[in-house]
PDB file of the backbone (N, CA, C, O) and the ligand in Angstrom, with CONECT records:
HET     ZN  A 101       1
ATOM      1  N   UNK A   1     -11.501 -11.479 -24.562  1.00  0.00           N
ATOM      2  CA  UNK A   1     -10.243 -10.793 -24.824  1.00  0.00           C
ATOM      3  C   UNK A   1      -9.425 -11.559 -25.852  1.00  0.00           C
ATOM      4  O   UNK A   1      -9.706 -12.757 -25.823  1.00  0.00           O
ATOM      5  N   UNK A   2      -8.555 -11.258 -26.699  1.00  0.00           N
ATOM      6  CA  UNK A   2      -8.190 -11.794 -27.730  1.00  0.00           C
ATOM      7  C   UNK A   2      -6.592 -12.044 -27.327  1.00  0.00           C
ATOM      8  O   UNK A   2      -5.948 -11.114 -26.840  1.00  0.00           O
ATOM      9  N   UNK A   3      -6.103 -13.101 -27.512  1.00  0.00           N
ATOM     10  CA  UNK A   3      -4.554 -13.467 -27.039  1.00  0.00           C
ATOM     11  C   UNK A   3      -3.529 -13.930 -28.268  1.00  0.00           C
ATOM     12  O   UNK A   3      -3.084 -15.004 -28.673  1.00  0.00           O
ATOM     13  N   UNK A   4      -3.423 -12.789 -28.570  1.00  0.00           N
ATOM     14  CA  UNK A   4      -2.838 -12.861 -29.937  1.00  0.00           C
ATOM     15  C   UNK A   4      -0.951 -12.430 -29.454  1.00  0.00           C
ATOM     16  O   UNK A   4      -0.703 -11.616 -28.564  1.00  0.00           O
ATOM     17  N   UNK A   5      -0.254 -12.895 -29.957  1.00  0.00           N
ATOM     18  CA  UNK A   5       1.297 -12.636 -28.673  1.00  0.00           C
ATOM     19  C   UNK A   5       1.544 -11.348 -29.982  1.00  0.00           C
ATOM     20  O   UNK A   5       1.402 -11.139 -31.186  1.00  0.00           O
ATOM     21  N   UNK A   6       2.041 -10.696 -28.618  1.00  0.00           N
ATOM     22  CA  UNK A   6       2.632  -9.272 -28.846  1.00  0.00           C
ATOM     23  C   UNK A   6       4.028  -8.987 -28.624  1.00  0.00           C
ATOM     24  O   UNK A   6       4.518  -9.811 -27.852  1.00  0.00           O
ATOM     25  N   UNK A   7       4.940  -8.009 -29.076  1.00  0.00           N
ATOM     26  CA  UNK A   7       6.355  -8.335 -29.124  1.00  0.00           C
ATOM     27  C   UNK A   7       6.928  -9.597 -29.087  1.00  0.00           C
ATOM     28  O   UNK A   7       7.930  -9.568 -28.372  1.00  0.00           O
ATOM     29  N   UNK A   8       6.712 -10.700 -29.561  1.00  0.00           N
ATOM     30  CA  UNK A   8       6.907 -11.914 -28.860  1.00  0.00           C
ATOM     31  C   UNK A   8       6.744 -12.793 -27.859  1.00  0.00           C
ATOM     32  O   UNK A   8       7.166 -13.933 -27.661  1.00  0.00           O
ATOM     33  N   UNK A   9       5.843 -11.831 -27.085  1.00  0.00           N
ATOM     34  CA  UNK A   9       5.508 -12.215 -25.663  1.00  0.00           C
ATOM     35  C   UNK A   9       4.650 -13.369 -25.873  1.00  0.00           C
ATOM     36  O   UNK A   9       4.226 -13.765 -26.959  1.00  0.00           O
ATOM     37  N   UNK A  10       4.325 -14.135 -24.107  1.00  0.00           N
ATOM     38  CA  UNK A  10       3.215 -15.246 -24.840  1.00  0.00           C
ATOM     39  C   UNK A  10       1.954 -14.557 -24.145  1.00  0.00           C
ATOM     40  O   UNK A  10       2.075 -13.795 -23.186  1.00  0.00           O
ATOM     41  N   UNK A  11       0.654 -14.924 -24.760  1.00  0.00           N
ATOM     42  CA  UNK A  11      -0.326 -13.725 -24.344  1.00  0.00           C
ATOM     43  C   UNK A  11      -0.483 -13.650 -23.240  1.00  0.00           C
ATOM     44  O   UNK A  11      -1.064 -12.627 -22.881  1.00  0.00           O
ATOM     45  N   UNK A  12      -0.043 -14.712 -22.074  1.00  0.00           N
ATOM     46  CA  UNK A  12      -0.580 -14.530 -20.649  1.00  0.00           C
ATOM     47  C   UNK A  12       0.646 -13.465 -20.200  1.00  0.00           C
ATOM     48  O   UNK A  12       0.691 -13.286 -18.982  1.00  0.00           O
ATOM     49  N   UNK A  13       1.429 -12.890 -20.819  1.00  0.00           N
ATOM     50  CA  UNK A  13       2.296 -11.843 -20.176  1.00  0.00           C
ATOM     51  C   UNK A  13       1.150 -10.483 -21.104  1.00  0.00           C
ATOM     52  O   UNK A  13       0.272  -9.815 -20.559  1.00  0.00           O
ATOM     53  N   UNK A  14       1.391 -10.451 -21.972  1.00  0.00           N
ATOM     54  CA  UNK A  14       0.412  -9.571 -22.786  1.00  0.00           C
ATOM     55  C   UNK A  14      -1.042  -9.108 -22.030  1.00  0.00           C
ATOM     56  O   UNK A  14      -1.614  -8.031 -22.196  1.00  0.00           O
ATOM     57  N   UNK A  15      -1.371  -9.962 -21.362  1.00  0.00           N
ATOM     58  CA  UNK A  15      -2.561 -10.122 -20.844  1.00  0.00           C
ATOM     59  C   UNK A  15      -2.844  -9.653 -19.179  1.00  0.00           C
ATOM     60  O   UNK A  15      -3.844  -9.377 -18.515  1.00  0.00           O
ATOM     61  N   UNK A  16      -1.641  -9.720 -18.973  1.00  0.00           N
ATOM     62  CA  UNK A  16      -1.040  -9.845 -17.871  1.00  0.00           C
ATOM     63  C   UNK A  16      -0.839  -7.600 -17.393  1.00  0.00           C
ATOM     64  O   UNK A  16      -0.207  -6.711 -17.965  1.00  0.00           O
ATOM     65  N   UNK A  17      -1.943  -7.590 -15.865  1.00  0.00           N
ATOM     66  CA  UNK A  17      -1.525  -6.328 -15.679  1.00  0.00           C
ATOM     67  C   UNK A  17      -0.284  -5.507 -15.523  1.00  0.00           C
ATOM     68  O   UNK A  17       0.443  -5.855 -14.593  1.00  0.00           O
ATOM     69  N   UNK A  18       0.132  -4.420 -16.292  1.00  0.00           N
ATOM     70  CA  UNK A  18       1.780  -3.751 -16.005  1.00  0.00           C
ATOM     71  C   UNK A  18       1.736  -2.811 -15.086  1.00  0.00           C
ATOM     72  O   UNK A  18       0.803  -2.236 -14.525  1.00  0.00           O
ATOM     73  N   UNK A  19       3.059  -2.726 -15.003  1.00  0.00           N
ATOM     74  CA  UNK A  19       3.887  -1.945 -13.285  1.00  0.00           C
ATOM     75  C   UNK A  19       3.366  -0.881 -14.139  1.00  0.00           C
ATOM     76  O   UNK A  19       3.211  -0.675 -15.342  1.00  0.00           O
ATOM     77  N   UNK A  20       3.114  -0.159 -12.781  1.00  0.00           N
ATOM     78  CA  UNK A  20       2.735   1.747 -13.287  1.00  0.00           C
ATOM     79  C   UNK A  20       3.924   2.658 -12.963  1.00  0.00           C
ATOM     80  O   UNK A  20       3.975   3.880 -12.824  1.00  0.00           O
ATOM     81  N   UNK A  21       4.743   1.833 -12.893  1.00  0.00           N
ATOM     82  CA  UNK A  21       6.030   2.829 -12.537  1.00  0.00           C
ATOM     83  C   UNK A  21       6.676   3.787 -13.947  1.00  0.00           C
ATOM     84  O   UNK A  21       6.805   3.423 -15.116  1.00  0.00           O
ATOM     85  N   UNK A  22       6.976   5.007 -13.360  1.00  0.00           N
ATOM     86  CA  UNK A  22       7.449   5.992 -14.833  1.00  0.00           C
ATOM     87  C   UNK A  22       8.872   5.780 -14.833  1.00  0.00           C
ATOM     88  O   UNK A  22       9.390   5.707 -13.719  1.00  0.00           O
ATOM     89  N   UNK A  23       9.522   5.679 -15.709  1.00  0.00           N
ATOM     90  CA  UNK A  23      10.790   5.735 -16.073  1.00  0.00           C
ATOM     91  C   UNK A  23      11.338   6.750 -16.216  1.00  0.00           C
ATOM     92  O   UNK A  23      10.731   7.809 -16.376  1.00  0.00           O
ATOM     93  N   UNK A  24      13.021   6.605 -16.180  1.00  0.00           N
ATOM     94  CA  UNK A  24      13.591   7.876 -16.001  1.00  0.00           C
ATOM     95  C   UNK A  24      13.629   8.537 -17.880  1.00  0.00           C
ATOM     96  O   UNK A  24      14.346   9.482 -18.210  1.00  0.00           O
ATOM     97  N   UNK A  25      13.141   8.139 -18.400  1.00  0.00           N
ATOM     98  CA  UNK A  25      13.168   8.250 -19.826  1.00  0.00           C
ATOM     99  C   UNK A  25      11.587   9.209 -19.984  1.00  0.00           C
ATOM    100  O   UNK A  25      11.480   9.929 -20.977  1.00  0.00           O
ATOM    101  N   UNK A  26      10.626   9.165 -19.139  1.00  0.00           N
ATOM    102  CA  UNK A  26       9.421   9.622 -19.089  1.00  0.00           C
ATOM    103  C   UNK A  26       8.279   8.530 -18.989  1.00  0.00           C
ATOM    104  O   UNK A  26       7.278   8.393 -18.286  1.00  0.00           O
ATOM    105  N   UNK A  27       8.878   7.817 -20.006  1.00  0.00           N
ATOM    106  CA  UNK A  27       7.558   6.507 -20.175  1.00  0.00           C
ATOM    107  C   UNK A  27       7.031   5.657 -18.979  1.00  0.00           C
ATOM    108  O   UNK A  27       7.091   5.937 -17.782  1.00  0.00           O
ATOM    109  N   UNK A  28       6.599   4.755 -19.467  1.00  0.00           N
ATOM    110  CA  UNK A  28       6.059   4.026 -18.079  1.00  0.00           C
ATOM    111  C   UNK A  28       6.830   2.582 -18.298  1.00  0.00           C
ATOM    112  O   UNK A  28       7.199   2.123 -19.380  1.00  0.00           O
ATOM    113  N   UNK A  29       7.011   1.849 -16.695  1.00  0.00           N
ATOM    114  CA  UNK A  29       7.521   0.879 -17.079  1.00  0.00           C
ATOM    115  C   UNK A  29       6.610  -0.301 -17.466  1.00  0.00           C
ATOM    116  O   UNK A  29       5.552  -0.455 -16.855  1.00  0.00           O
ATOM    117  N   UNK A  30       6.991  -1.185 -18.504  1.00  0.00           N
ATOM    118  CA  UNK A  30       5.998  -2.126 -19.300  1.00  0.00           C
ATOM    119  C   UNK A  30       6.457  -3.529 -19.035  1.00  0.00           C
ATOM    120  O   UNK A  30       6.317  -4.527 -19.742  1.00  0.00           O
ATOM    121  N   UNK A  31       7.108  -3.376 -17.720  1.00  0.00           N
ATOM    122  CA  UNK A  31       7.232  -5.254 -17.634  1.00  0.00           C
ATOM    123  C   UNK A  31       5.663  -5.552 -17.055  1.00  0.00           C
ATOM    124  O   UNK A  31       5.074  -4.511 -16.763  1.00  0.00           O
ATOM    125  N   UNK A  32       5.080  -6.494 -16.894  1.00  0.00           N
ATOM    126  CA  UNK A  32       4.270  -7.105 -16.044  1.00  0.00           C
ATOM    127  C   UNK A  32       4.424  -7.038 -14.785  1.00  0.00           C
ATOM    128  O   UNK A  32       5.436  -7.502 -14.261  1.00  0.00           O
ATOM    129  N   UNK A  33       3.280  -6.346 -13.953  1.00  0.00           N
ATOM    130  CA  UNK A  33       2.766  -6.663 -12.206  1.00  0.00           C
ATOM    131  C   UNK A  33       3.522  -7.670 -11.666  1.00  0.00           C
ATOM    132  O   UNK A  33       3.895  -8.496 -12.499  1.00  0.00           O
ATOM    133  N   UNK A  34       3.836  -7.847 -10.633  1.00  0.00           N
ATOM    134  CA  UNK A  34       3.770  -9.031  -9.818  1.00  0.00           C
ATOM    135  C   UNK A  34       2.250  -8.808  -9.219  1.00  0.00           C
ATOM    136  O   UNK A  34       1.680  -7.737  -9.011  1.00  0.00           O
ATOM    137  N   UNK A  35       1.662 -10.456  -8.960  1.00  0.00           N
ATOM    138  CA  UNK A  35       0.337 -10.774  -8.538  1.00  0.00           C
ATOM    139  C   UNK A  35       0.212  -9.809  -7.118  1.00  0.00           C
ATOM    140  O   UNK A  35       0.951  -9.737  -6.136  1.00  0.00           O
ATOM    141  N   UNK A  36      -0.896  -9.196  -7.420  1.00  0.00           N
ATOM    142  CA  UNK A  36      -1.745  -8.666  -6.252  1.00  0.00           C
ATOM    143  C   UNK A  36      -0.959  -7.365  -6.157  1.00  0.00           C
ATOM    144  O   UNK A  36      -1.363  -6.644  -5.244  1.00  0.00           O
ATOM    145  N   UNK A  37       0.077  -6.871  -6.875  1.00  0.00           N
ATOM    146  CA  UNK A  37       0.700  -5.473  -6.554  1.00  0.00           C
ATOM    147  C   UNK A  37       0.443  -4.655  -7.693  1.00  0.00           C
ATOM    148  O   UNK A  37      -0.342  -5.179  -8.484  1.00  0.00           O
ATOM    149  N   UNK A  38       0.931  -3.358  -8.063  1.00  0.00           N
ATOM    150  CA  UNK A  38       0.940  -2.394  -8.920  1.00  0.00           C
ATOM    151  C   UNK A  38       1.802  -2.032  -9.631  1.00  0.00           C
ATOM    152  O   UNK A  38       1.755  -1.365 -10.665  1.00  0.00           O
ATOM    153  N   UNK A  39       2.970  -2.648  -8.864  1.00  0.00           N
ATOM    154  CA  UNK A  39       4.335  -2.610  -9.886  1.00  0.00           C
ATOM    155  C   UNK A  39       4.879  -4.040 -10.012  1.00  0.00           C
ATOM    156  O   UNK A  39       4.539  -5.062  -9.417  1.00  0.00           O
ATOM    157  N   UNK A  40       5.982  -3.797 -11.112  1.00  0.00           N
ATOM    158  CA  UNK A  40       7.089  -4.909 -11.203  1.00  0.00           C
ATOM    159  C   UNK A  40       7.853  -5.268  -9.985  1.00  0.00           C
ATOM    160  O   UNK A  40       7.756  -4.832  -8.838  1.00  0.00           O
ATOM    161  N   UNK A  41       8.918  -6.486 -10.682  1.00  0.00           N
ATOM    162  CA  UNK A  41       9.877  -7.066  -9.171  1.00  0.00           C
ATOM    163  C   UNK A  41      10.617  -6.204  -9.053  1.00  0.00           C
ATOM    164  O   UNK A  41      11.327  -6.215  -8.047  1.00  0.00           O
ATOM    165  N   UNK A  42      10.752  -5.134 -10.005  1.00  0.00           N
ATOM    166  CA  UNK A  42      12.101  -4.473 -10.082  1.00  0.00           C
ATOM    167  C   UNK A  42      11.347  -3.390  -9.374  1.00  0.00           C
ATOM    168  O   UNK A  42      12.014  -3.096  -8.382  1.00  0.00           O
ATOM    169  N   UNK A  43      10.163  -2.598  -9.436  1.00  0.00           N
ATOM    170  CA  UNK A  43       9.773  -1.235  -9.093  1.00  0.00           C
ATOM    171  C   UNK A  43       8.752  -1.513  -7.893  1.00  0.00           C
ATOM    172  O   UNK A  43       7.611  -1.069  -7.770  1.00  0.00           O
ATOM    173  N   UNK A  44       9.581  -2.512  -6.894  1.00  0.00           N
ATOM    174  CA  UNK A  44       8.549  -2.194  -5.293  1.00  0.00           C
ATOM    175  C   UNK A  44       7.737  -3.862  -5.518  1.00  0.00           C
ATOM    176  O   UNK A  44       6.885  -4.249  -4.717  1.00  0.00           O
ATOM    177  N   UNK A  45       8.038  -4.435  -6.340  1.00  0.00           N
ATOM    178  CA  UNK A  45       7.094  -5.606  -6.147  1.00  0.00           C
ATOM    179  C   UNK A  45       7.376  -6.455  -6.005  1.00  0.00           C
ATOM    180  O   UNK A  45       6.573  -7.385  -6.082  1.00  0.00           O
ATOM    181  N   UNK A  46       8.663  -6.651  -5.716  1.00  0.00           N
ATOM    182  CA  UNK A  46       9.562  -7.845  -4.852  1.00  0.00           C
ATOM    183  C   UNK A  46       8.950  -8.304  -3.896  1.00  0.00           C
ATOM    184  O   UNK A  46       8.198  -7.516  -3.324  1.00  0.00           O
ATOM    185  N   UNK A  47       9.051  -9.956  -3.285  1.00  0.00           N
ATOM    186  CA  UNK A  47       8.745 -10.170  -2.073  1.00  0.00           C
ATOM    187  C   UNK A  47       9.698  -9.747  -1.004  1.00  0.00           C
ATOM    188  O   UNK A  47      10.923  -9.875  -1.003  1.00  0.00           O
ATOM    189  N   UNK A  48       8.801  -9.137   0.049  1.00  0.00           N
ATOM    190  CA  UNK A  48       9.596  -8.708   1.310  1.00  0.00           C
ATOM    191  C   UNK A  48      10.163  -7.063   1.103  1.00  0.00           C
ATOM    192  O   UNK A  48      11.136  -6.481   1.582  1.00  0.00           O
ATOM    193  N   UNK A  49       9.318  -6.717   0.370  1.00  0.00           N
ATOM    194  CA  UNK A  49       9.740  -4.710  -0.264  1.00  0.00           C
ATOM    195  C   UNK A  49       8.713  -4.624   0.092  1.00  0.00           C
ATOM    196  O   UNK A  49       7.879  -5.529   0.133  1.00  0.00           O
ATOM    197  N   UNK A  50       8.520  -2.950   0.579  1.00  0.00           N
ATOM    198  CA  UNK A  50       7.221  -2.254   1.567  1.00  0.00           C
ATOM    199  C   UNK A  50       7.599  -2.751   3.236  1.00  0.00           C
ATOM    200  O   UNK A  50       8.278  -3.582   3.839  1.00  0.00           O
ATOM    201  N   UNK A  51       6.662  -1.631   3.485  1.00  0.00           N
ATOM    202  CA  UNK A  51       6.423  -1.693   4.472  1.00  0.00           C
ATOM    203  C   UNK A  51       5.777  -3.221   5.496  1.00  0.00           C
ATOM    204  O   UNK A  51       5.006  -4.012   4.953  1.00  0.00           O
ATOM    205  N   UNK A  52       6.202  -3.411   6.865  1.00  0.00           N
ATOM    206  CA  UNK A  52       5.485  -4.788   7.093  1.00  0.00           C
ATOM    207  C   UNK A  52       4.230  -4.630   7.307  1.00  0.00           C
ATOM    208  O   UNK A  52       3.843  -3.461   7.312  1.00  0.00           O
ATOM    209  N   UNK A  53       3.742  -5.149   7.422  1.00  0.00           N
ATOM    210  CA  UNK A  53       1.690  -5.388   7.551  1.00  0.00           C
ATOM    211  C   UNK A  53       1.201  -5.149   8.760  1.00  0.00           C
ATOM    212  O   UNK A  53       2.140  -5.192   9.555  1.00  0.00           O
ATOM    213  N   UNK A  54       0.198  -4.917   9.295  1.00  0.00           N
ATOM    214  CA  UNK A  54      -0.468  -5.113  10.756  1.00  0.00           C
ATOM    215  C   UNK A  54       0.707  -4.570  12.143  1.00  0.00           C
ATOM    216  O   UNK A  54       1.384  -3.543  12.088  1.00  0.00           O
ATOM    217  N   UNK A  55       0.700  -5.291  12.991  1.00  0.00           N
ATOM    218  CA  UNK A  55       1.432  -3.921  14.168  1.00  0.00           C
ATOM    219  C   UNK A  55       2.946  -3.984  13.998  1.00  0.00           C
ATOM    220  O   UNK A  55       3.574  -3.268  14.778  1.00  0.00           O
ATOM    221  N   UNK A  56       3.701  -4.755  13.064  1.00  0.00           N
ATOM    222  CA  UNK A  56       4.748  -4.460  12.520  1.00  0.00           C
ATOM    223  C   UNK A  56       4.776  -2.913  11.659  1.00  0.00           C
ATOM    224  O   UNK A  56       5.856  -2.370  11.426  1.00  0.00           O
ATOM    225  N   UNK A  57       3.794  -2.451  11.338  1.00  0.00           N
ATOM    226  CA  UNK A  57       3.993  -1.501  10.282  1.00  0.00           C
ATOM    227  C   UNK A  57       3.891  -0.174  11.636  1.00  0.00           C
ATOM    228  O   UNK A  57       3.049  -0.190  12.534  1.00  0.00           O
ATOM    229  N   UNK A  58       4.984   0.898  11.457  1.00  0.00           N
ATOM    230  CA  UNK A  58       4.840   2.348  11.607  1.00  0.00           C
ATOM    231  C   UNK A  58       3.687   3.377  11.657  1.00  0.00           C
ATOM    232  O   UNK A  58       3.592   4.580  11.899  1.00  0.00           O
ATOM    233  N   UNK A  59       2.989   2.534  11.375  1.00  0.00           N
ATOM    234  CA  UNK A  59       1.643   3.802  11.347  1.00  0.00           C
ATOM    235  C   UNK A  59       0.505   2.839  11.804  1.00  0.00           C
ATOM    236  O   UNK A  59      -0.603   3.019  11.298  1.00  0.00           O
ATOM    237  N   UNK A  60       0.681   1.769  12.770  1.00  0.00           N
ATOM    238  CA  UNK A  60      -0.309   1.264  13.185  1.00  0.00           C
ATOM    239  C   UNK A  60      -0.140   1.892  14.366  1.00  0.00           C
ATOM    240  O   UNK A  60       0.975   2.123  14.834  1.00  0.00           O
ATOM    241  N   UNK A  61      -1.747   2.358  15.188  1.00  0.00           N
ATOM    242  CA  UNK A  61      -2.090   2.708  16.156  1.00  0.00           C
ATOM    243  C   UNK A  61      -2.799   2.253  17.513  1.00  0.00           C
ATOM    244  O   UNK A  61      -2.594   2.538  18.693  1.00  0.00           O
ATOM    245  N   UNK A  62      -3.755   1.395  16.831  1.00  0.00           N
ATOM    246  CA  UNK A  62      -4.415   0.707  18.231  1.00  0.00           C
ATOM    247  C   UNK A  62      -5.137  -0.625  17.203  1.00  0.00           C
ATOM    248  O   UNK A  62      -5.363  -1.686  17.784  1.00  0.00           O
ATOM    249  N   UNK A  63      -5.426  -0.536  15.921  1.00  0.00           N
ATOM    250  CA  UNK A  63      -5.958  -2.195  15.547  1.00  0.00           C
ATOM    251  C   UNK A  63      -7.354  -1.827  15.150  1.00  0.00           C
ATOM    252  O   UNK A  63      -8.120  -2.644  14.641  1.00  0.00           O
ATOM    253  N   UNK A  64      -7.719  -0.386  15.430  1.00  0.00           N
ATOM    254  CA  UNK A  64      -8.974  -0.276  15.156  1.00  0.00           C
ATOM    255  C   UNK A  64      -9.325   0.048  13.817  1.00  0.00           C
ATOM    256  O   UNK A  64     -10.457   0.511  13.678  1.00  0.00           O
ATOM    257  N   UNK A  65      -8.799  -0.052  13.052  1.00  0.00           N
ATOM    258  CA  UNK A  65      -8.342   0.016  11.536  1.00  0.00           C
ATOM    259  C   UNK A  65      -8.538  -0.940  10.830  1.00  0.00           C
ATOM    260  O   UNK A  65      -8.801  -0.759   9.641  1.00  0.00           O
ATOM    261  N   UNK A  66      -8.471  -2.096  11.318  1.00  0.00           N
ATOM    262  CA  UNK A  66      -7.787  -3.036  10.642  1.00  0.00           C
ATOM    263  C   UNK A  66      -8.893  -3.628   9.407  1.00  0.00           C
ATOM    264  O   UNK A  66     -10.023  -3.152   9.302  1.00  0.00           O
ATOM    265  N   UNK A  67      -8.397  -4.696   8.532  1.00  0.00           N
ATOM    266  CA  UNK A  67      -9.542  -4.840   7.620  1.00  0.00           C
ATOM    267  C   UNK A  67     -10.591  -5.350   8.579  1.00  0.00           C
ATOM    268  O   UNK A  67     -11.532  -4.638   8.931  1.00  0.00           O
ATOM    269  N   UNK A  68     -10.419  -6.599   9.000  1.00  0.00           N
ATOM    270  CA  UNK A  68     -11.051  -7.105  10.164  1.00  0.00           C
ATOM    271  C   UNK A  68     -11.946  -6.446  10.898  1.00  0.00           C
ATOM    272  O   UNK A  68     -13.145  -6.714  10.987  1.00  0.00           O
ATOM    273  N   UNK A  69     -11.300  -5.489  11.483  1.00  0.00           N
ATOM    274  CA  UNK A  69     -12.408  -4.775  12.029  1.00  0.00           C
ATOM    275  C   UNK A  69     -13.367  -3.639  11.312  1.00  0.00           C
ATOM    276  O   UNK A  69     -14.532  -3.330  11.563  1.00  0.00           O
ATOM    277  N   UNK A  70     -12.752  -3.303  10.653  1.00  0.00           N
ATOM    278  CA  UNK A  70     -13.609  -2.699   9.431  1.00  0.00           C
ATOM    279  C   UNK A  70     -15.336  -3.514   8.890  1.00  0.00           C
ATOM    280  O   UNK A  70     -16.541  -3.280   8.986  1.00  0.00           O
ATOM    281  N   UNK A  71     -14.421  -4.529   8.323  1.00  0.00           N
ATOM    282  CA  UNK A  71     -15.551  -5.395   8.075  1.00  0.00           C
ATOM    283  C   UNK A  71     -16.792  -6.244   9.064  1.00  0.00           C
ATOM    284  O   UNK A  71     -17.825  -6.851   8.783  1.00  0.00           O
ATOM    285  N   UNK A  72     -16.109  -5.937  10.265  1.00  0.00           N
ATOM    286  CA  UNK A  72     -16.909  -6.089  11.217  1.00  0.00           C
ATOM    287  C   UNK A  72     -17.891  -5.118  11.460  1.00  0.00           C
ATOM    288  O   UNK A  72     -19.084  -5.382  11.606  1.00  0.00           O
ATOM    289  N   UNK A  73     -17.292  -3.755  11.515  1.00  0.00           N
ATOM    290  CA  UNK A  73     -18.553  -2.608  11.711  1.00  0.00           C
ATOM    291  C   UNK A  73     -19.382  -2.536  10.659  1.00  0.00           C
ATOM    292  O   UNK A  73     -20.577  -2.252  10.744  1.00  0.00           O
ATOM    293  N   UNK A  74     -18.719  -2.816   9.529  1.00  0.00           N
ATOM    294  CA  UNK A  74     -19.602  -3.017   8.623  1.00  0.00           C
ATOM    295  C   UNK A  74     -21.114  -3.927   8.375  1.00  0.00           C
ATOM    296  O   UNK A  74     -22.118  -3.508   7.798  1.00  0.00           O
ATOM    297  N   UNK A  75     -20.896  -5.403   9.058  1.00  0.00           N
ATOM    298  CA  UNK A  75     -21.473  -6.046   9.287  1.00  0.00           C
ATOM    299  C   UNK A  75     -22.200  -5.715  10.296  1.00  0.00           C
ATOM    300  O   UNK A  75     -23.055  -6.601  10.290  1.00  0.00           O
ATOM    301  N   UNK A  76     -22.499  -4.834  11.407  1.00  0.00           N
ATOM    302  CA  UNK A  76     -22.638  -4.356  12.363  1.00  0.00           C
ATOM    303  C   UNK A  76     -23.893  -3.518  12.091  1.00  0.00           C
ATOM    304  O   UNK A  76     -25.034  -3.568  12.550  1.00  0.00           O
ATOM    305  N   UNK A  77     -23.321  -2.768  11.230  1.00  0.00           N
ATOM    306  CA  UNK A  77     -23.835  -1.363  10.786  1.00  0.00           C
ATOM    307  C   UNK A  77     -25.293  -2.081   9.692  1.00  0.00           C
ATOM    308  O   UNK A  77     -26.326  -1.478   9.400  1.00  0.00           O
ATOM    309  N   UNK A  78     -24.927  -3.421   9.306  1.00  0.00           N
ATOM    310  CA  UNK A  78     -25.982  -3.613   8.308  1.00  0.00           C
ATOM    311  C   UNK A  78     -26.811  -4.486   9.206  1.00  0.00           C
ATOM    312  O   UNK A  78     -27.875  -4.864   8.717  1.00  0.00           O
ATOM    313  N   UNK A  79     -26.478  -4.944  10.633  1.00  0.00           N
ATOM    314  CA  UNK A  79     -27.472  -5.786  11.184  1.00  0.00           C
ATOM    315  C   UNK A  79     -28.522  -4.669  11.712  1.00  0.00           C
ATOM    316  O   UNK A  79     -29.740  -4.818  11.608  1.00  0.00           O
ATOM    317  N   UNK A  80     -27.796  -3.332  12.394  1.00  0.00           N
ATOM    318  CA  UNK A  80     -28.777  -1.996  12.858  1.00  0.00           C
ATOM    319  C   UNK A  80     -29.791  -1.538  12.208  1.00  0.00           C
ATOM    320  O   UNK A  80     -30.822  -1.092  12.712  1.00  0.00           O
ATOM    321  N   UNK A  81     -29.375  -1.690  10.345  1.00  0.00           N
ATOM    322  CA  UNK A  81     -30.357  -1.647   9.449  1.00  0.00           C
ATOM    323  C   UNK A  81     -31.216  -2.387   9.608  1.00  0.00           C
ATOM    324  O   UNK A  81     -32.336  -2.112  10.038  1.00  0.00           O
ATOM    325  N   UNK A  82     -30.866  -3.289   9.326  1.00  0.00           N
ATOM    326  CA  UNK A  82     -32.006  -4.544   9.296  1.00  0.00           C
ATOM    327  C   UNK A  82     -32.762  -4.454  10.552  1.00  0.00           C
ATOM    328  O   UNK A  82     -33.947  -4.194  10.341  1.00  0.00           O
ATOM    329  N   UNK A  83     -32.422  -4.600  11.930  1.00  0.00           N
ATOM    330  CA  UNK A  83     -33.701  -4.348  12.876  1.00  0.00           C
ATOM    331  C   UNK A  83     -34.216  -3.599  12.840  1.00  0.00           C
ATOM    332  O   UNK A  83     -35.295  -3.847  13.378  1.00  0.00           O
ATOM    333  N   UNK A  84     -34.137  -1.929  12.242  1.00  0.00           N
ATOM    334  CA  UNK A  84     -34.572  -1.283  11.928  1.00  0.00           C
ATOM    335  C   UNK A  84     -35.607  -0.936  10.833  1.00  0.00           C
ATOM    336  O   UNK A  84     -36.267   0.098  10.729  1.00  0.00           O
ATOM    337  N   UNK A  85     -35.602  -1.914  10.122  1.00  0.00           N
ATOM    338  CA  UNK A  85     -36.573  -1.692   8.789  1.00  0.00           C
ATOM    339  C   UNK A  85     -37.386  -2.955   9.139  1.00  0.00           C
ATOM    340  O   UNK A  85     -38.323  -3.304   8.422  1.00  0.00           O
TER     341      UNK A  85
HETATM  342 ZN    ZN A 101       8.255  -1.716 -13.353  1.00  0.00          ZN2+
END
């Protein structure tokens, strides 16, 4: 990838994934992600914005969801294979 600075930026912002948030103008907003999210600090990517995680969150039900356990059946599901073949 080539890091050549853009508007003045330094390339690790350039480089750097942007918020997908649309503006009230139409466009999209073009600051930079915060790490591991989809938008900016300003559009939901603040720490401590969203919803809380695991049985703090509103739409948890019993845990059987969870990544954890997900990845467990998963692992599960590929040991059934395997005795099987
Ligand atoms: Zn934004």
């Amino acid at each position: 990838m080539e890091a050549k600075p853009k508007d003045g930026r330094p390339a690790l912002l350039t480089n750097a994934p942007l918020c997908q948030a649309r503006t009230r103008a139409g466009g999209l907003c073009r600051c930079p992600a915060v790490k591991g999210k989809a938008r900016c600090r300003i559009h939901g990517g603040a720490k401590g914005s969203g919803a809380p995680s695991g049985e703090r969150n509103g739409a948890w039900k019993h845990g059987g969801s969870t990544n954890e356990v997900i990845a467990l059946r998963r692992e599960a599901g590929q040991l059934m294979k395997a005795v099987r073949d």
